[in-house]
N, C-alpha and C positions, 0 to 999 in steps of 0.2 A: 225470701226464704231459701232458694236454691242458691243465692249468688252467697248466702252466709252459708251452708253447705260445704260448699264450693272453696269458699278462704278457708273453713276450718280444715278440709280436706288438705287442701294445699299446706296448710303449717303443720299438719299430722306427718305430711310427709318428710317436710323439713325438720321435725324434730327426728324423727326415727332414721334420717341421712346423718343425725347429730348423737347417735343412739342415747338421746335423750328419754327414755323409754317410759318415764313417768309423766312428762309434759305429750307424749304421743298417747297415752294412752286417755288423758285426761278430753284432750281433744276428740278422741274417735267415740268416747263414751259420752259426747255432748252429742255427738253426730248420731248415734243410735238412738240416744233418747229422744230424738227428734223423731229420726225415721229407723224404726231397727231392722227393716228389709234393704236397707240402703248397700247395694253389694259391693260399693267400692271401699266402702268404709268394713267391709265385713273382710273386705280382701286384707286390706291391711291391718288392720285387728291379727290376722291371721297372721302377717309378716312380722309383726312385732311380737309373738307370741313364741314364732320361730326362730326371732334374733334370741328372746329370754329361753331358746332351746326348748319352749315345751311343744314338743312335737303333736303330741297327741292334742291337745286343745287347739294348737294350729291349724291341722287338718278339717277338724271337724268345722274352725270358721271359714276356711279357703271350702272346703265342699257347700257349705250351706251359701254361699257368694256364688258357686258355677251352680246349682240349686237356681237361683234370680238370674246370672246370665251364661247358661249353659259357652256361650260363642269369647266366653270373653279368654284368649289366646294369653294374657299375662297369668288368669290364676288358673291354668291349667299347667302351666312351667314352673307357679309356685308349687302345685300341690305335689309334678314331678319333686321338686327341689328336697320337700318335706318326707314323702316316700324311702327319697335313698336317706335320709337323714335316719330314719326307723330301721333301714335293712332291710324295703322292701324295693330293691332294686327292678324288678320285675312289673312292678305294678307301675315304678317310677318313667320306666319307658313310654307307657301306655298314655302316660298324661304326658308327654313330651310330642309323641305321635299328634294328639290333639291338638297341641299348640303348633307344632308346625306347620301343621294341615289351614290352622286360619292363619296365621303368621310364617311364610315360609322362608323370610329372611332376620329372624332373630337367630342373631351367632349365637349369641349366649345357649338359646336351647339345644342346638347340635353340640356347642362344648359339653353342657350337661348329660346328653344322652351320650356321651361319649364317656364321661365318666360312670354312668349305669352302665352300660356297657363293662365298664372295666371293676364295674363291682362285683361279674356275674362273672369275671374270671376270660371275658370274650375280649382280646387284648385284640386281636386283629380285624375283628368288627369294629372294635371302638377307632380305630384309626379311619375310619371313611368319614367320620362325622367331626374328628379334628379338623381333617381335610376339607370339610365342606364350612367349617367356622370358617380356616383362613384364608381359603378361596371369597369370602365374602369379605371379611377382615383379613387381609395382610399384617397389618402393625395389630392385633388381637393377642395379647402376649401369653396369657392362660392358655390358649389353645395350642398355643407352640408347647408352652411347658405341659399340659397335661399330655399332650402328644409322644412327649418325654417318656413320659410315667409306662405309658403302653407299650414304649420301643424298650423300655427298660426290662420291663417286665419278661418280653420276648426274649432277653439277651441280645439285644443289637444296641449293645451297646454304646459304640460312637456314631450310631446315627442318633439315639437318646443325648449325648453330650452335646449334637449340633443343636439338636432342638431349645436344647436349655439355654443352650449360650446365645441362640436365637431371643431367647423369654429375656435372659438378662439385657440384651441389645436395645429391646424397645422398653424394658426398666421399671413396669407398671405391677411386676410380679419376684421382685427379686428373690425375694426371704422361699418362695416357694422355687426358684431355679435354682439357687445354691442349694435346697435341700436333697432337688433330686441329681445333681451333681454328686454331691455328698453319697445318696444311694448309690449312684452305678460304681463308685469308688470303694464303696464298701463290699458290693455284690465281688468288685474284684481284689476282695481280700488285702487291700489298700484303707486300712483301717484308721490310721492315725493322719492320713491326711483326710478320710471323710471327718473326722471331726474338725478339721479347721473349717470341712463349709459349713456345718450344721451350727456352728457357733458363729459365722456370721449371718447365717439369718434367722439367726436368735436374739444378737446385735442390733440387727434391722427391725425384729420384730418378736420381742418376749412373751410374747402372748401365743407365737405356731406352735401348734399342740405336735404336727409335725414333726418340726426340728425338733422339740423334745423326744417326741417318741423313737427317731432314727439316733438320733445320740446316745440315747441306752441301748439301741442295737447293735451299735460301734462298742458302745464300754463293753455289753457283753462279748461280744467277740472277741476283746482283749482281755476276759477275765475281770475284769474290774467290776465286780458283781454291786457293790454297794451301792458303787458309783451310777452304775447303768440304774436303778430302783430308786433312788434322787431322780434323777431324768424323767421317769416312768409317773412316780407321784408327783411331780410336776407340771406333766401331759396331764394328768388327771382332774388334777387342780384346777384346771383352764375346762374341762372339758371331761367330766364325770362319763359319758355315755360316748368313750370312743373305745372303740373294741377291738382295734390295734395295739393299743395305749396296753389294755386288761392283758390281751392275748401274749405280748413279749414282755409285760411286768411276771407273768403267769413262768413264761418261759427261764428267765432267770432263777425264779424262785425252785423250779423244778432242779438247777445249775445246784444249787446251793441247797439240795434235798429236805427242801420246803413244802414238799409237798400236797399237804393240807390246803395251805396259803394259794399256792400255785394254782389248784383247781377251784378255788373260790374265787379267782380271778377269771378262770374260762368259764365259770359258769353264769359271770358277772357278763362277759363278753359275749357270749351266748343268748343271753335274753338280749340283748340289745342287737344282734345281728346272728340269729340262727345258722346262717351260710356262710360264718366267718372260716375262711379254708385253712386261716394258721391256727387258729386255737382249735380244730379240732384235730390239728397234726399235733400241735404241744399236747394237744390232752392225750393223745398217741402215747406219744414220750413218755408222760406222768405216772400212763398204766404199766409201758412197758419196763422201766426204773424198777417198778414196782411189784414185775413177775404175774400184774396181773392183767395174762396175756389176751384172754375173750375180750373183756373191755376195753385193751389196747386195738386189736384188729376191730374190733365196731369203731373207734375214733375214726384209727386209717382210713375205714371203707368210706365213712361219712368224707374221708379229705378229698380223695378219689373221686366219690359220687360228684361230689363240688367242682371240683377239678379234675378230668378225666385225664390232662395231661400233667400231674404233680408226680413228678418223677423220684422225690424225695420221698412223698409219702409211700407211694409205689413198692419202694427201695424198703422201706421199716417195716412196711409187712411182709415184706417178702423175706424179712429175717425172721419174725415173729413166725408167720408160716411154720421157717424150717424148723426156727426151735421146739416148735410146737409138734411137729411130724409131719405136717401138712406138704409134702412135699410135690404134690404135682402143682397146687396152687403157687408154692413159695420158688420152685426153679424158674416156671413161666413171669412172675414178679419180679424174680430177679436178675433179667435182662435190662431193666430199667435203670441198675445201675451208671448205664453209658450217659445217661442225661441227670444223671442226679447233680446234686451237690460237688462232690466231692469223687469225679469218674475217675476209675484206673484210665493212666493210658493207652489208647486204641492207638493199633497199629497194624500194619496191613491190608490198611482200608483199601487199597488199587487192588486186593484179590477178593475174588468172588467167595463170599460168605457163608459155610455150609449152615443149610437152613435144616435139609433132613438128611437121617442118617445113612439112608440107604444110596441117597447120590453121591457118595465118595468110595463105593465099592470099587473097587479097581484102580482107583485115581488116586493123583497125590496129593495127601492133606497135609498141612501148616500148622499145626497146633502149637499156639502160643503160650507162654506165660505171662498172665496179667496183674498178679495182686501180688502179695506180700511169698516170700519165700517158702514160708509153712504152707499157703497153700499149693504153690508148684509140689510141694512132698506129697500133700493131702492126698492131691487128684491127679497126679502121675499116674497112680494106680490105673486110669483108661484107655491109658496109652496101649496096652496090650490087649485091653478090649477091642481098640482100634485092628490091631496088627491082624485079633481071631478073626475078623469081618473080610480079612484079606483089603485092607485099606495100605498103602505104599504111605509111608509116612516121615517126618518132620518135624521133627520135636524139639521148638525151639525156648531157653529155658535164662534164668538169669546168670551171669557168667560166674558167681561164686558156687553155683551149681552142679556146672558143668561136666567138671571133670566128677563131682559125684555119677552124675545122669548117665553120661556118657558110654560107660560098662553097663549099664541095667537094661539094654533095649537094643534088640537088632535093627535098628532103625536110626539112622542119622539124626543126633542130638546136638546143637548148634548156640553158641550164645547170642545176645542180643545183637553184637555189631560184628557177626561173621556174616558173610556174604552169600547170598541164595543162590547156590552154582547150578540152581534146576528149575524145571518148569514146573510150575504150583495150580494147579486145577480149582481149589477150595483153599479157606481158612478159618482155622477156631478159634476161639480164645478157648485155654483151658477150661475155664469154671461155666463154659454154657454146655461143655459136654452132660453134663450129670442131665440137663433137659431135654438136648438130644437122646437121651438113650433111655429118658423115661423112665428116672431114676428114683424107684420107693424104697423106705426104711427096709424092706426083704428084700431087696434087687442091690444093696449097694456091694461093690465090687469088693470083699475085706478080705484077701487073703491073711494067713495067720502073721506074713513076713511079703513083702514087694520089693522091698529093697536090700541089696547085699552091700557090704564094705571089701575095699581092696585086700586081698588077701594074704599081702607082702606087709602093708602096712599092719595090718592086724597081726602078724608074726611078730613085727618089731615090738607091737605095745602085750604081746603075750609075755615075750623075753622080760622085758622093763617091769613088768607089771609080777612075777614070777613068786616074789617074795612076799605078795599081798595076799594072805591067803585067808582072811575074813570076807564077810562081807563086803564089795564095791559098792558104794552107790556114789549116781555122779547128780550133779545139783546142779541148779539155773534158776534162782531167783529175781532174776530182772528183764525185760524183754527190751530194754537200751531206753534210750531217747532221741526222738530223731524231731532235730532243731530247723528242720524245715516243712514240719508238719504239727502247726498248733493244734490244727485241728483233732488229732490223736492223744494230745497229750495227757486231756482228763484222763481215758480209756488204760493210756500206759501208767499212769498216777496210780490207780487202782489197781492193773494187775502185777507190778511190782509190790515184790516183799522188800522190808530193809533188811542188810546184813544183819543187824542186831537182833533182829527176830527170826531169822532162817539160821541164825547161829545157835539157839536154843537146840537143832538136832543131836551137838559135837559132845552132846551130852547122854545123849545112846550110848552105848558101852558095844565092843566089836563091830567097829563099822571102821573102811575104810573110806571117808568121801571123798568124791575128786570133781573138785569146781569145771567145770561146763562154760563159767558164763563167760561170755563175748560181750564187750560192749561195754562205751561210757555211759554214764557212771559208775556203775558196778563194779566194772572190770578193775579200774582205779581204788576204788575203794577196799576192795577186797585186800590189794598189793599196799595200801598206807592204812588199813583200820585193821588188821587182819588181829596183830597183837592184841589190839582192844575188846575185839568182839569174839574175836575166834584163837583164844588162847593155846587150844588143848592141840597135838600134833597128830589128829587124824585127818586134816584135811589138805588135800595136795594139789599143786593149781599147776598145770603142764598147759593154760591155753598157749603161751606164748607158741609151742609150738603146733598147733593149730591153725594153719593156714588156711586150710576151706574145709568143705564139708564132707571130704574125701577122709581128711584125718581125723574130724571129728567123731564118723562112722568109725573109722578104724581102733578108735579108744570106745567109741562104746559098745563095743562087741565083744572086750574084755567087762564089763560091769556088769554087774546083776540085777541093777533098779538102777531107773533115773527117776528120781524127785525135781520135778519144773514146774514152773508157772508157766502159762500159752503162751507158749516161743514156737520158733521153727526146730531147735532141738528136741522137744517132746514130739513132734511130728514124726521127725528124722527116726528115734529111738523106737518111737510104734512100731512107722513105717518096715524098718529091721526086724519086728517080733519081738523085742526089747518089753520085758515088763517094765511101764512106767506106772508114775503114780499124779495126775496133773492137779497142782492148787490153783485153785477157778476162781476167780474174782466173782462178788456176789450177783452184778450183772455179767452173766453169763454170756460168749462169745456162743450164736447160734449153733455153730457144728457140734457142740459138748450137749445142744438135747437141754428139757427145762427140767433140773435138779435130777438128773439123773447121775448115776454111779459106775454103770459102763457107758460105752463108747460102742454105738453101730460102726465107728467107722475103725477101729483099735480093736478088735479082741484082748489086745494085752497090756490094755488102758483100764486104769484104775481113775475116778474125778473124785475130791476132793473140796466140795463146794463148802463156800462162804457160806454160813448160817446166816450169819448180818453184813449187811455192806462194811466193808474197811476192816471187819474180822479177823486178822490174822493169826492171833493169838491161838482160837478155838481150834484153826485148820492146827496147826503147827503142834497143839495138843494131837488132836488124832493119830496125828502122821508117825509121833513119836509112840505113842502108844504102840500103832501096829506096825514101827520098826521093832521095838521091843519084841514084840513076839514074832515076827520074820526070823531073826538072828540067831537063838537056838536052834532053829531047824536048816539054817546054813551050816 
């Protein structure tokens, strides 16, 4: 009886090495009827339960198998294996522990708990236990590559490419080395060559749920949203309960303001792995799209909790935060920026960092500019907070800047590539001041006017301007396009207006406008579509001569409103005391505040928000409306 046992056993396993899963299961269900405490047969009952992906019925025969033999070291690495398959990464170690403890040289289980490990988000734990597979195996090729996965993860990036290339060398793991090839390529924004590796070990292997899933990661990143959601439902196809798969189908769909769809997919992702740390960032996204900001910061927190080092997530509440008013939460957040995604350039780094405000009393500080030009306008305003503290100062700015900055501040103002002719104690980046200084919605520094214009220049455009004696207002409906930053593009898509609908003003009656905008497309367009769009001969376009933002200032110190969309011009024109009027894309740029009408940081800021996303129409009603009644009382 045992030696028949014993063959069925044997061809049980041979069928299930053949996943023949009907002729395996036919065998183990002779073995049971025989003996149905028989625990080898109950083990693999359980492995075949788990190749047919039912997790839950698996576990329950791999437990009632260590149940008969508590000691047995293979189905305690099964039932690890079946754990992380559920999303219980945690539990999944515990049974790996076990098996080591009786078996303390199966590679296989230190590669597995090295990927629990790197379920749990713990990338530089898990690396001990790669290390100890291929201390035991050398030619062990998974272990090389999932080793991959965890230097990747880290950002070391070409030591993740040795590793892979390593996996592909001993050839037992291809389709998974080209994949995470393909990842570190894509991490570095190398997007269309990650798709040649993901499509060969697709090649190799049409069934990697995988390379499916990292393929729509690549399409979305290059906008190819359809394309990426083929991909996606394809991963799926193979492999319904992968919550990678749900979480970046979810993601896309959020791309393409699917939103419904999108969170039915993290919710999808969700029951199948509660501690999934991207979908509870995408579901971040979903709320915050959505303006609905509590239930965005509960995602974030959740990504956070998960991962205490997610830089990204960090970085979106920490805009949420500020939109929201939360400001000592959202400043301290938003240091994070330096590891996100998508970090300003740090620079400076050989001088010492000022941490608190009070250590640059007396000393000379460096304060930098880090982000976009609007905000050097923004937060220039600290620079003379600095100066009241008695801080000796630095204020180094982008070189279109300059010669704006340069008159505003008794203190040496410098561009990017003049030379530090002095000895530097400290250094800031602009935008960490506001944290230094402990900056709430009542404490922000608003004077009515911070910045002044050349006052030669501003003579000249008095003279010129002499015989315009209605109404000025100067316009800026495009914030440009910058071709080496996809990553902005959605953002500037939405907060540009077209001519053809910012033209709809030229139909106010006593208005002089006078175009503002800088920048291709626009710029172009205005000079060959002008006739088409903008018939009527109130509106007058002098950027040409407009060399920086010295002459800029100085023409708009002759106008009476500027009408802009979020440029560094509506900054500029606040900044002056300048009543503006800003049309606000529906997802709102944090410093504008959630649907608000003034500006903490503008007293002489007017907001204009989207009612509905891509609305423009509605804005451009208003705006005319209450030009309309502005202009009698000019």
């Amino acid at each position: 009886m045992d030696a028949q046992i014993s063959h069925l056993l044997g061809l049980s396993v041979q069928a299930l090495q053949q996943n023949n899963y009907d002729q395996a299961e036919k065998l183990l269900q002779e073995v049971l009827g025989a003996q149905p405490t028989h625990p080898d047969a109950l083990r693999f009952m359980g492995i075949l339960y788990a190749m047919k992906r039912n997790w839950p019925a698996a576990l329950i025969l791999i437990d009632q198998a260590l149940e008969l033999g508590p000691d047995n070291a293979l189905a305690h690495s099964n039932k690890g294996n079946i754990l992380q398959e559920l999303g219980r990464a945690g539990d999944a170690i515990e049974s790996y522990d076990k098996a080591i403890a009786l078996a303390p040289n199966n590679v296989e289980v230190y590669n597995n708990k090295g990927n629990a490990l790197q379920a749990l988000n713990r990338f530089t734990d898990s690396l001990e236990w790669y290390d100890k597979a291929i201390a035991l195996a050398p030619q062990y090729a998974m272990a090389h590559n999932n080793k991959g996965n965890a230097l990747q993860e880290l950002k070391q990036f070409n030591e993740a490419m040795d590793c892979y290339n390593k996996a592909l060398a001993l050839g037992s793991c291809a389709d998974s080395a080209f994949t995470g090839i393909g990842v570190v390529l894509q991490q570095l924004k190398r997007y269309e060559e990650a798709l040649t590796f993901f499509d060969k070990a697709i090649a190799l292997n049409p069934q990697y749920v995988e390379a499916w899933t990292n393929k729509g990661i690549a399409l979305k990143s290059l906008r190819r949203f359809e394309d990426g959601l083929i991909c996606f439902d394809k991963a799926l196809a193979l492999s319904e309960n992968n919550a990678d798969a749900w979480a970046n189908k979810g993601a896309v769909l959020n791309e393409i303001a699917r939103y419904e769809e999108a969170l039915t997919c993290f919710d999808k992702a969700l029951k199948i792995n509660p501690q999934h740390v991207l979908t509870w960032y995408n579901k971040g996204i979903n709320f915050a799209d959505r303006k609905l900001f509590n239930e965005s910061l509960h995602a974030y927190e959740q990504a956070i909790i998960l991962r205490a080092d997610n830089a990204d997530a960090k970085w979106n509440k920490a805009l949420i935060d500020l939109t929201v008013g939360n400001f000592k939460n959202g400043w301290s957040l938003y240091e994070s920026r330096w590891f996100s995604k998508n970090p300003p350039s740090r620079r400076h780094q050989d001088i010492p960092a000022l941490k608190i405000l009070e250590s640059c009393v007396g000393k000379t500080l460096l304060v930098w500019s880090e982000q976009g030009l609007g905000d050097t306008l923004q937060f220039s305003r600290y620079i003379n907070e600095l100066m009241n503290l008695g801080v000796k100062l630095v204020f180094e700015v982008q070189p279109p800047l300059k010669k704006l900055m340069a008159p505003q501040f008794s203190c040496p103002v410098i561009g990017f590539d003049d030379p530090l002719n002095m000895s530097i104690d400290y250094q800031a980046p602009l935008l960490s001041l506001p944290l230094l200084f402990g900056t709430e919605l009542e404490s922000i520094p608003s004077a009515q006017s911070y910045l002044k214009c050349d006052e030669k220049k501003s003579q000249a455009w008095k003279e010129r301007l002499a015989n315009s004696t209605v109404l000025r207002v100067g316009l800026v409906w495009s914030g440009g396009f910058r071709a080496d930053q996809p990553d902005a593009w959605p953002i500037n898509e939405r907060r540009n207006i077209p001519l053809s609908k910012i033209a709809q003003l030229q139909k106010v009656q006593g208005i002089h406008f006078f175009s503002l905008q800088k920048g291709d497309p626009a710029e172009s367009e205005l000079r060959n579509e002008k006739a088409k769009y903008w018939p009527a001969e109130n509106l007058f376009n002098y950027v040409e001569e407009l060399k920086d933002f010295s002459d800029t200032a100085a023409l708009i110190d002759h106008l009476d409103l500027i009408i802009s969309v979020d440029t560094s011009t509506a900054h500029l024109a606040a900044a002056m005391g300048k009543k503006v009027w800003l049309l606000n894309r529906y997802d709102s740029c944090w410093r504008w505040m959630a649907d608000e009408e003034q500006s903490p940081w503008y007293p002489s800021l007017k907001i204009y928000n989207q009612l509905h996303p891509g609305d423009w129409d509605e804005v451009i009603e208003r705006v005319s409306k209450d030009l309309k009644e502005l202009t009698p009382s000019h």
